[in-house]
N, C-alpha and C positions, 0 to 999 in steps of 0.2 A: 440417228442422234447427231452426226457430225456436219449434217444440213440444217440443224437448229441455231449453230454457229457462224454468225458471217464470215469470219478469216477460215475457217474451213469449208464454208459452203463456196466462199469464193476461187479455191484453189481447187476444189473439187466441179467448178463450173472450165475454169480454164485446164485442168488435166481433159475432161471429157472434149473440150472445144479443139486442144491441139491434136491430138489422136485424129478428129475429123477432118484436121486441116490438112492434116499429112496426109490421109487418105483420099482426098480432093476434094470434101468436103467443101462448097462455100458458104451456103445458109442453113442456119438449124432452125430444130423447132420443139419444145418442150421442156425448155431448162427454165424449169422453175423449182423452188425450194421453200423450207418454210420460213425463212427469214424477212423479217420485212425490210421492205425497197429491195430487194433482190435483183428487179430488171439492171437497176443501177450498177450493181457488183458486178452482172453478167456479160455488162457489154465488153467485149474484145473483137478480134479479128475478126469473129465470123458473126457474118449476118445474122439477126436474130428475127425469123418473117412474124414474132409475135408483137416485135416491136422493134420496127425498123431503124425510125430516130432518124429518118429524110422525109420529106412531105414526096419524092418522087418514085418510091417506093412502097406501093400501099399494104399496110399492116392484114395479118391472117388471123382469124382466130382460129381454134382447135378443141379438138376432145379426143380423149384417148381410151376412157373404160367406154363399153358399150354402153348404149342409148336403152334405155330402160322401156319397151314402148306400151308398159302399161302404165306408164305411171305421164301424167298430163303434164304438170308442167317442167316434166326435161320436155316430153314434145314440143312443149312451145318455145320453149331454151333453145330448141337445136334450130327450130323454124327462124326465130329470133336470129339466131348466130348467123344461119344459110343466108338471109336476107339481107341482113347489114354490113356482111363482110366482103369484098373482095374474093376473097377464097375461104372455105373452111375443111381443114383438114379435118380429117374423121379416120380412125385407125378402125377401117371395115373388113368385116369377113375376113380377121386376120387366122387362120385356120382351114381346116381341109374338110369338114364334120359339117354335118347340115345345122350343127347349130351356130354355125360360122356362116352359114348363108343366108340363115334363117334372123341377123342382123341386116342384111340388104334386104330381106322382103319386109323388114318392120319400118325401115324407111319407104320403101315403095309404096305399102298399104296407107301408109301416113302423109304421100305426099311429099319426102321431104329428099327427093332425089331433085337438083337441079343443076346449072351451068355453074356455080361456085361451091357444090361440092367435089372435093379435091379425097379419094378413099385409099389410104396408106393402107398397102397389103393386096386386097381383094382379093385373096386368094382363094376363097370358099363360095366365089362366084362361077356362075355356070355361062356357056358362050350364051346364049341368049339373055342374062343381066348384063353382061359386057355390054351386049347390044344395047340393053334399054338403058344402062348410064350415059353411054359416047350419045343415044341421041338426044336426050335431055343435056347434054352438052358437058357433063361429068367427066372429070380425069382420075388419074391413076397412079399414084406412086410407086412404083416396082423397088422391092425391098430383097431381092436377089440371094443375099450371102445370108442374113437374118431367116430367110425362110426354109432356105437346104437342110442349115443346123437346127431349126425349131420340127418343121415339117416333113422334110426330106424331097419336097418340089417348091417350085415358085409359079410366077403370072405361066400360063404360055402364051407366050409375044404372038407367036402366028391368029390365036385368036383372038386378042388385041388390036394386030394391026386390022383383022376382018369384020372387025365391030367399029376400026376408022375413030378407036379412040387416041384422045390425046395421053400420055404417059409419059413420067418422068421418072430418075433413079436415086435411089434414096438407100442408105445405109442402112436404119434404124439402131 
């Protein structure tokens, strides 16, 4: 209710924004709310990669419920999004359950594994998807402290680094 309100959605954008700054936080990604013009409210300190607001720094778009892949046009949404964006984040195989995994095989059956999906989590991926992301040229967000408390494991680096994927760390 209190993201329905600009003067609280906007103080509620900068409590979540200094928390990450202090934590090293430089760029975030998902702060959005139902207020309208909200990007406006949200800009402060920390990067926003959904909208940058430099022409030198190119905008990401994102999704964070899973990809439905019965249903056509989120597939073309997301094919859409893969294609025209820079990066797109996808909060993937966040989970340990093969129905965590069984969101990277609904991309892969579908094609829509490429060099500018970027997959927060992957934690419900097995060493050989690792593999087939890094060689479709796929990155990795490692969400570390988020995954111990949800799941009670995270990525394992060693088979990350033997899949020669790119990976970066991220709070969630």
């Amino acid at each position: 209710l209190m993201a329905k309100i600009a003067v609280y959605a906007k103080a509620m954008a900068r409590f979540v924004e200094v928390k990450a700054v202090m934590g090293g936080t430089t760029s975030g990604q998902g702060i959005r709310m139902k207020v309208q013009g909200f990007a406006r409210l949200a800009k402060g300190v920390m990067r926003n990669i959904e909208i940058t607001g430099d022409s030198r720094l190119p905008e990401a778009a994102t999704l964070v419920p899973d990809l439905n892949a019965k249903n056509a046009t989120q597939i073309e949404r997301f094919r859409r999004s893969l294609t025209n964006n820079h990066a797109f984040l996808y909060h993937l195989s966040e989970g340990t359950n093969s129905a965590a995994r069984q969101r990277f095989l609904d991309l892969k059956e579908n094609g829509l594994v490429g060099s500018n999906l970027v997959g927060i989590h992957s934690l419900g991926l097995q060493p050989h998807d690792l593999t087939f992301l890094a060689s479709k040229g796929g990155k990795a967000v490692w969400s570390p402290f988020s995954n111990l408390l949800l799941y009670g494991k995270t990525l394992d680096l060693d088979q990350v680094d033997a899949a020669g994927m790119k990976m970066s760390l991220g709070s969630d």
